[in-house]
C-alpha positions in Angstrom: -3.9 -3.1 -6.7 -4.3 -6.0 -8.0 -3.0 -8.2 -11.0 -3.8 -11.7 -10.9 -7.3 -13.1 -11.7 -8.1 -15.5 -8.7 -5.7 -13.6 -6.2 -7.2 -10.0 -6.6 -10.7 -10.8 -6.5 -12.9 -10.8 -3.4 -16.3 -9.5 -2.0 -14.5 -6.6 0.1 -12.9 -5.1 -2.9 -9.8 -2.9 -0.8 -10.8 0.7 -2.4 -10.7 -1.2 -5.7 -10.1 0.8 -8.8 -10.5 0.2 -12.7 -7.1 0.6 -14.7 -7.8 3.1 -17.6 -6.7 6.8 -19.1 -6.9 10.0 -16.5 -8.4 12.4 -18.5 -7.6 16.3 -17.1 -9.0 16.5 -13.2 -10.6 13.0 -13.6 -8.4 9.8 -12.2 -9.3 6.7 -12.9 -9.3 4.8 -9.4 -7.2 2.1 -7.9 -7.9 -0.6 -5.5 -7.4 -4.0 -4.4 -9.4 -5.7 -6.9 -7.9 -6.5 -10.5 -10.1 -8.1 -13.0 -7.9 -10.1 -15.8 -10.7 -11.3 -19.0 -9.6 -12.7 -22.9 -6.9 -10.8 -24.3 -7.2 -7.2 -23.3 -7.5 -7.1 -19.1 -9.1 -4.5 -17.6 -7.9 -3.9 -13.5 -10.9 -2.4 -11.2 -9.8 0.4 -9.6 -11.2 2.6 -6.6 -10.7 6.3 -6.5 -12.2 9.4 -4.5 -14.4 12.6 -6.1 -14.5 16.1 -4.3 -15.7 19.6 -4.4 -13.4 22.6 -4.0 -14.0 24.5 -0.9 -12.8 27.8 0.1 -9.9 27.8 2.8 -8.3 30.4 4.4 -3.9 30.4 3.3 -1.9 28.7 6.5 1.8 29.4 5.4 2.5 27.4 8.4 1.3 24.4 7.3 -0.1 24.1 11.2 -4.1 22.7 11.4 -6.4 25.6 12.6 -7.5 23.2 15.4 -5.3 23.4 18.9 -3.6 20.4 20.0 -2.0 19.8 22.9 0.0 16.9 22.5 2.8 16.3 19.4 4.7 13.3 18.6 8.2 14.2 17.1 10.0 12.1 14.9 13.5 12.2 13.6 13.7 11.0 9.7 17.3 9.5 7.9 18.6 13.4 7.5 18.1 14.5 11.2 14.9 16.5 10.2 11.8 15.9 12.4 8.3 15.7 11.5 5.2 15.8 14.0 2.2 14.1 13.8 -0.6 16.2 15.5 -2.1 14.7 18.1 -5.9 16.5 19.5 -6.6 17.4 22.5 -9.9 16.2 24.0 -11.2 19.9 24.2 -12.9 21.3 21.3 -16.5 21.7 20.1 -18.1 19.7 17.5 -18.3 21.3 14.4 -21.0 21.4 11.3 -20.5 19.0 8.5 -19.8 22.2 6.1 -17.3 23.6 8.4 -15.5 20.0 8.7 -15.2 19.9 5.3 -13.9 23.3 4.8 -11.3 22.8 7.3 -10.4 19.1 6.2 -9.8 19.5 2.0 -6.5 21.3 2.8 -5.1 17.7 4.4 -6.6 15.3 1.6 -4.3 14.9 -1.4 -5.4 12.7 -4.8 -3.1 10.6 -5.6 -2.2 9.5 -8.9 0.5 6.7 -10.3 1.3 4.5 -13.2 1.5 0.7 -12.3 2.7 -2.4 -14.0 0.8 -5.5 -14.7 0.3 -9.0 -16.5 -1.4 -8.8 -19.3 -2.3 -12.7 -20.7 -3.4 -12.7 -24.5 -5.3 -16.0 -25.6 -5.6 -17.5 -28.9 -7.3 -20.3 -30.0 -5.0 -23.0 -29.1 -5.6 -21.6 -25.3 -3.2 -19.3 -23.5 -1.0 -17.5 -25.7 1.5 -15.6 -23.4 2.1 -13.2 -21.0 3.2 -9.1 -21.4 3.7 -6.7 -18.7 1.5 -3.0 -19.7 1.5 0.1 -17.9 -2.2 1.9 -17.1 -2.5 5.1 -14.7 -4.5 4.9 -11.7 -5.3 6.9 -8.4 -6.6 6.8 -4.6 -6.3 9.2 -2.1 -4.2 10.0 0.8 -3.9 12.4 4.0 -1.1 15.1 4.9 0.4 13.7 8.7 3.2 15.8 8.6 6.5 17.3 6.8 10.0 17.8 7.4 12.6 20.3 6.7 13.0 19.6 3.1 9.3 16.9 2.7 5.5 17.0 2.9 4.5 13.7 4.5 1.5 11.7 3.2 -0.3 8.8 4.2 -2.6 6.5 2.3 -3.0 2.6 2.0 -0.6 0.2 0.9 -2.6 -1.1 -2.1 -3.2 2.7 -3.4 0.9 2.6 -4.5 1.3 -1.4 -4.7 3.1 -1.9 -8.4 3.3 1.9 -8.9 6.3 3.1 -11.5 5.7 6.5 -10.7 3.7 8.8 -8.2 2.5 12.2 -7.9 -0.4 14.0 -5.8 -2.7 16.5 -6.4 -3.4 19.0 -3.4 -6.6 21.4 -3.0 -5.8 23.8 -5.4 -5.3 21.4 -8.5 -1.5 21.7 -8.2 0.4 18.5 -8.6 3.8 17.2 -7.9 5.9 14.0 -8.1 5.9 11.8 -5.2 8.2 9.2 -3.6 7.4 6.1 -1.5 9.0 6.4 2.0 7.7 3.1 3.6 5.2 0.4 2.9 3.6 -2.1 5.3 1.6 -4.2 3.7 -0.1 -6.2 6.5 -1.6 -3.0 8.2 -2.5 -2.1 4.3 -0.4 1.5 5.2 2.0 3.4 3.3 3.8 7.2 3.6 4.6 8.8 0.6 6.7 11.8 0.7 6.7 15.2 -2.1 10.0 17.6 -1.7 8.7 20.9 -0.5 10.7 22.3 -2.9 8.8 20.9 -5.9 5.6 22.3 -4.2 4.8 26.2 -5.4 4.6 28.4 -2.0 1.3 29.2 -2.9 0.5 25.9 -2.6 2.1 25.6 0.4 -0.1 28.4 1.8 -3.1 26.6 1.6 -2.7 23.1 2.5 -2.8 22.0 6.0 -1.4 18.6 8.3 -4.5 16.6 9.9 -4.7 16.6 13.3 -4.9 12.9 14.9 -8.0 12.1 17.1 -8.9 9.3 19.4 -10.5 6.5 17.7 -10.6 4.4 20.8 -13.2 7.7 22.3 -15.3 6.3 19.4 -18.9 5.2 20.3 -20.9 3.1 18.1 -24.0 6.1 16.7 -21.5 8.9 16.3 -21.5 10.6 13.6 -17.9 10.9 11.1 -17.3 12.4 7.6 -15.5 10.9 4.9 -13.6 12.6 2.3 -11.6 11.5 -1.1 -11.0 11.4 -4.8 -14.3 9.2 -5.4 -14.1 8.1 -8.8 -11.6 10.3 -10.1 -13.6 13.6 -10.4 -11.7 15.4 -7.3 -12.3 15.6 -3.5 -16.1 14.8 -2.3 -17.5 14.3 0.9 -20.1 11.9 2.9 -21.2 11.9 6.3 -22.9 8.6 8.0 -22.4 7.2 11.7 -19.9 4.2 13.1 -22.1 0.9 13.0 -19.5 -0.8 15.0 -16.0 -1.0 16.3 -13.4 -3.9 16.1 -14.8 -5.6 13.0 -12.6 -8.5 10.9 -13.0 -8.0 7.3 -11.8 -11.2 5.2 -10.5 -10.1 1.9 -8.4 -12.1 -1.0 -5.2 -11.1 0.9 -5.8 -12.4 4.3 -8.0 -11.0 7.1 -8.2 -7.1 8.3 -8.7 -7.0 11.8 -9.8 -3.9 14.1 -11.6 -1.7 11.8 -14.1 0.9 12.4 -17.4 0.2 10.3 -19.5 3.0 8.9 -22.3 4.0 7.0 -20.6 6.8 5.3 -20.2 6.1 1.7 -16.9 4.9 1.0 -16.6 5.5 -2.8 -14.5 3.7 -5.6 -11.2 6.1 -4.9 -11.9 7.1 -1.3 -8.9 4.1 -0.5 -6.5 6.0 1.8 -8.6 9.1 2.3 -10.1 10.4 5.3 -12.5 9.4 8.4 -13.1 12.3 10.4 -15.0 12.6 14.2 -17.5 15.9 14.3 -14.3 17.8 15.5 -12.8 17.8 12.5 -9.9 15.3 14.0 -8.7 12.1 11.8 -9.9 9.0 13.7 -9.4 6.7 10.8 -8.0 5.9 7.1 -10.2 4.8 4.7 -9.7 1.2 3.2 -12.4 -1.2 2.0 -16.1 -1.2 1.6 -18.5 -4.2 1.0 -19.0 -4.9 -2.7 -22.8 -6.6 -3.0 -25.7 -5.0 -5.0 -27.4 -6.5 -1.8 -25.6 -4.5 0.5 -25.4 -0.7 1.4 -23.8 0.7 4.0 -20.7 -1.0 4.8 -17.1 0.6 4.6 -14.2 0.2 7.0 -11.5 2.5 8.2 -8.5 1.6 9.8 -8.7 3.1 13.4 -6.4 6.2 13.8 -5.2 5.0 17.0 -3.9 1.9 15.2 -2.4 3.7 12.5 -0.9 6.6 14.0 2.1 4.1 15.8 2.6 2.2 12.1 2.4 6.1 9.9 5.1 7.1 13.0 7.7 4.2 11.8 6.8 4.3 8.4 7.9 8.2 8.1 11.0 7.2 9.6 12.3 5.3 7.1 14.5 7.2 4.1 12.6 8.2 0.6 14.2 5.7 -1.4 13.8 6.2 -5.2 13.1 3.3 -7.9 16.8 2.4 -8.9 17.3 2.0 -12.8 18.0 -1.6 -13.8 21.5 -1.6 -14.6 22.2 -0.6 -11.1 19.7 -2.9 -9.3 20.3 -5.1 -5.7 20.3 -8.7 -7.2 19.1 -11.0 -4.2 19.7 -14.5 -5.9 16.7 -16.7 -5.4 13.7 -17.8 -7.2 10.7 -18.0 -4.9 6.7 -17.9 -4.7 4.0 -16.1 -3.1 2.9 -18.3 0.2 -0.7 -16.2 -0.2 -3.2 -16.3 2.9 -5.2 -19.2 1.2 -2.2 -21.5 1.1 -1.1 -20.2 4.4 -4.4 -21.7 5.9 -5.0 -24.8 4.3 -1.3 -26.3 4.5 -0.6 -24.3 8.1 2.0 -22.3 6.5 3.1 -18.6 7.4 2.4 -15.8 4.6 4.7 -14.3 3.1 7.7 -15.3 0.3 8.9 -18.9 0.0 12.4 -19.5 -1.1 12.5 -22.9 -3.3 15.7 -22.0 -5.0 19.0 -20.1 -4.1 21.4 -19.3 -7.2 25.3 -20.4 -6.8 27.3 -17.1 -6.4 24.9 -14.8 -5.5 24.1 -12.6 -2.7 21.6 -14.8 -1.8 24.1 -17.8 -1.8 27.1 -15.8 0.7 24.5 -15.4 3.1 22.7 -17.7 6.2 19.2 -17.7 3.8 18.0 -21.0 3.3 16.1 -22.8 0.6 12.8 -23.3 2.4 12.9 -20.2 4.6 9.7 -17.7 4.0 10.8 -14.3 3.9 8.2 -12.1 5.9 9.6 -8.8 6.0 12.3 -6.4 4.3 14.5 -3.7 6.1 11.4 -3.7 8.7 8.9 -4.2 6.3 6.1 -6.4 5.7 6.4 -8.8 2.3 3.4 -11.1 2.1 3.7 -11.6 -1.8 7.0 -11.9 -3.9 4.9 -8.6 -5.6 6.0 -6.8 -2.6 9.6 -8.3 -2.3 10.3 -7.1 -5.7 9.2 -3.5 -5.2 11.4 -3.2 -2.5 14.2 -4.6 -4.2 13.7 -2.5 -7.0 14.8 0.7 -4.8 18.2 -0.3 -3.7 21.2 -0.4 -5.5 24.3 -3.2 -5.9 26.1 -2.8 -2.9 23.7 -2.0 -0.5 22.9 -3.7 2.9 19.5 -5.6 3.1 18.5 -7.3 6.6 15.3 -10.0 5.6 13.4 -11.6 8.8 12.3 -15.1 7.8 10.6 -18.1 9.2 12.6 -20.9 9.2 10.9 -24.2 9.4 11.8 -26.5 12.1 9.4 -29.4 12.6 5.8 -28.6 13.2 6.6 -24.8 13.7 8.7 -21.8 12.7 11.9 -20.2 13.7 12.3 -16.3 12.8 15.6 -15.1 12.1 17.1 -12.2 10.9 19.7 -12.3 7.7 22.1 -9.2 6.4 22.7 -9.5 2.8 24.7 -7.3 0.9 23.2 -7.0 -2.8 25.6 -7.5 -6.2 24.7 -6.7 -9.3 22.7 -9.3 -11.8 25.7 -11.5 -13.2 23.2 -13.1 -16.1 20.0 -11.3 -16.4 18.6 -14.0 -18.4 19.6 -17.3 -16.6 16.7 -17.4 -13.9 13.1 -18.1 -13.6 10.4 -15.5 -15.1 8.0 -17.0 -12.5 9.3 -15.6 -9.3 12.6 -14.1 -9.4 13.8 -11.8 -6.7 16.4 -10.9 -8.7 15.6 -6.8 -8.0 14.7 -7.0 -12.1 11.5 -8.2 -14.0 13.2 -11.2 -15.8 11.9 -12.3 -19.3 13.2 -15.7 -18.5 11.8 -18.6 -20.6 9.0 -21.5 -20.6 11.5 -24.2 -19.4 12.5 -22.5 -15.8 9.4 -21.4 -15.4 8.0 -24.9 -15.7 10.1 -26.0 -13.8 9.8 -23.7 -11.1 6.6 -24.5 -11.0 6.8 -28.5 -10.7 9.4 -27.5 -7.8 6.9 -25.7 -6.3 4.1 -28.4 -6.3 6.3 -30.4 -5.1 6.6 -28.6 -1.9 3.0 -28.3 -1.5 2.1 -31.7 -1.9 5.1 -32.7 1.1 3.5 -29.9 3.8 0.7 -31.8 5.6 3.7 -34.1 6.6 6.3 -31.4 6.9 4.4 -29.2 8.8 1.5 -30.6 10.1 2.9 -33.6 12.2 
């Protein structure tokens, strides 16, 4: 999801989706691409449409199909989850009887996100507000513990998101929590307490059943199936065009994804890619954007995914944290986006041009200069994604950030504990970039200056790191 005019727009748009009201059944979509224009900004947005379809109850919550292989894995509380794994046996299956079998394991999923709204008057640019719209994607049920139901969709679907919930096959919804985010793989789990899911509804949703995407030949045929552009679950059918393909988007490069012909709708962003067996061989994520071009959306391979949706449901729910009680990091720092990662020979992630006196940031070994490239074990390639971590742990809590640390004409990665305080002075620091674990208001000055600090940087790398 994006939020900034240049940054968010490119020719793949990521399952883009168009910010706006969810009226009833209908959600508007969300995607990578975010269109900012005069003073009111619209976001694009990519969602995924369906039909109901009439499945048998499974109070077991097993997938009709057999499998002979199941990966267990053991969550913060001990519980265990499995993510099916097929079996090469099993016949192929009609397009009507995939789909019949497959709606139980797709979920819409719907979420209100925060983003920059700029107002312009006629002196120029006349500030910036944050605003609220609703938005959805889609994702996939992998798997469920004792007390949660397991989903898996794409990073960008829940990017910015102040609240979550998911829609199953029988139009029941409930609130959803992120469990963990990787934003280079553009993967996510999001996890709903079974006990805020009706047993009813329990009776008729199912957890997808992993195939081989590697088994994949270029020809066969796959079915795709989201909450295309809002109006519930849909499907399409096509073939894979080709295997291994690198898709360059605003944010950097996607590498390894399955191609197909199968219409990947506005919305269908985390849904399903299913082989004629009825298995999931891939996760829906981007299609080309050209009135030129038809034809062209990528999945991310299940094989791929299945390892990074393993660690991901792992991790503990974690809640947003309300802001009195925040993590306060300390440092005022800027996106190092793919672009500027190229051209100056730099590493993406979050650059630290500032560390506060007496904060946690300050107690720690983190350096002014170091890039900070993942939190607690996950990706951070914008400061976006720094602060939506941050923003669900408390004061007093642990952190362990891995950064790049500069040293001559390449990088040195370390790993840094940092125990969070609370926000001494809420309004002393920058509004620009402050990992503070709260959305500062801050004022024109810092942010100027921030900015000329910034610059400053940039214009010493190709000596710095270039030599």
């Amino acid at each position: 999801m994006y939020r900034n005019l240049g940054k968010r727009v490119a020719t793949i748009v990521l399952s883009a989706l168009v910010f706006g009201s969810v009226s009833g059944i209908a959600m508007v979509g969300v995607g990578r691409a975010a269109q900012f224009a005069t003073t009111q900004n619209v976001a694009a947005a990519q969602t995924a449409t369906g039909t109901d379809a009439n499945v048998s109850p499974d109070s077991s919550l097993q997938n009709n199909s057999t499998t002979d292989a199941t990966t267990m894995l053991a969550n913060g509380s001990n519980n265990t989850t499995a993510l099916n794994t097929a079996s090469s046996a099993g016949s192929a299956k009609t397009v009507s009887e995939i789909a019949q079998d497959a709606m139980p394991q797709v979920v819409s999923i719907t979420n209100t996100i925060r983003y920059k709204q700029y107002g312009y008057t006629m002196f120029g640019l006349g500030g910036e507000t944050e605003a609220e719209a609703a938005a959805s994607g889609s994702g996939v049920i992998v798997g469920k513990t004792d007390s949660e139901l397991l989903i898996a969709t794409n990073h960008h679907v829940i990017e910015d998101s102040t609240t979550l919930s998911v829609q199953f096959v029988d139009g029941t919804s409930a609130d959803a929590q992120i469990k963990g985010e990787d934003s280079d793989a553009d993967l996510a789990v999001i996890a709903v307490k079974l006990s805020d899911i009706p047993s009813e509804t329990l009776s008729k949703i199912e957890i997808a059943e992993f195939g081989d995407s590697d088994a994949l030949q270029v020809g066969d045929q796959v079915v795709a199936i989201g909450n295309a552009l809002g109006y519930g679950q849909s499907v399409t059918t096509g073939i894979i065009s080709a295997k291994d393909r690198d898709v360059q988007t605003s944010s950097g490069t996607e590498s390894g994804l399955l191609q197909t012909d199968a219409a990947i709708n506005p919305g269908n962003s985390g849904g399903a890619l299913l082989n004629m067996k009825g298995q999931l061989i891939g996760i829906n994520v981007a299609k080309y954007s050209s009135t030129d071009v038809e034809g062209m959306g990528y999945s991310i391979p299940s094989n791929k995914a299945k390892s990074i949706i393993s660690t991901l449901s792992s991790k503990e729910t974690r809640s947003k944290v309300s802001d009195e009680n925040r993590g306060y990091l300390g440092i005022q720092a800027k996106t190092i986006d793919a672009a500027t990662a190229e051209a100056y020979g730099m590493v993406q992630g979050v650059y630290v041009y500032k560390i506060v006196d007496g904060t946690a940031a300050a107690a720690s070994d983190l350096q002014e200069k170091d890039i900070i490239v993942k939190f607690d074990d996950q990706s951070v390639t914008s400061f976006d994604d720094l602060q939506n971590l941050l923003g669900r742990y408390a004061a007093g809590e642990t952190i362990n950030l891995t950064v790049k640390r500069p040293n001559g004409s390449t990088y040195d990665e370390k790993v840094i504990s940092i125990t969070l305080t609370t926000n001494p002075d809420k309004t002393s620091e920058s509004s620009s970039d402050d990992a503070s674990g709260s959305q500062n208001s801050g004022n024109s000055d810092s942010a100027k200056e921030s900015e000329e600090m910034f610059r400053e940087f940039i214009q010493g790398l190709p000596q710095f790191y270039m030599n």
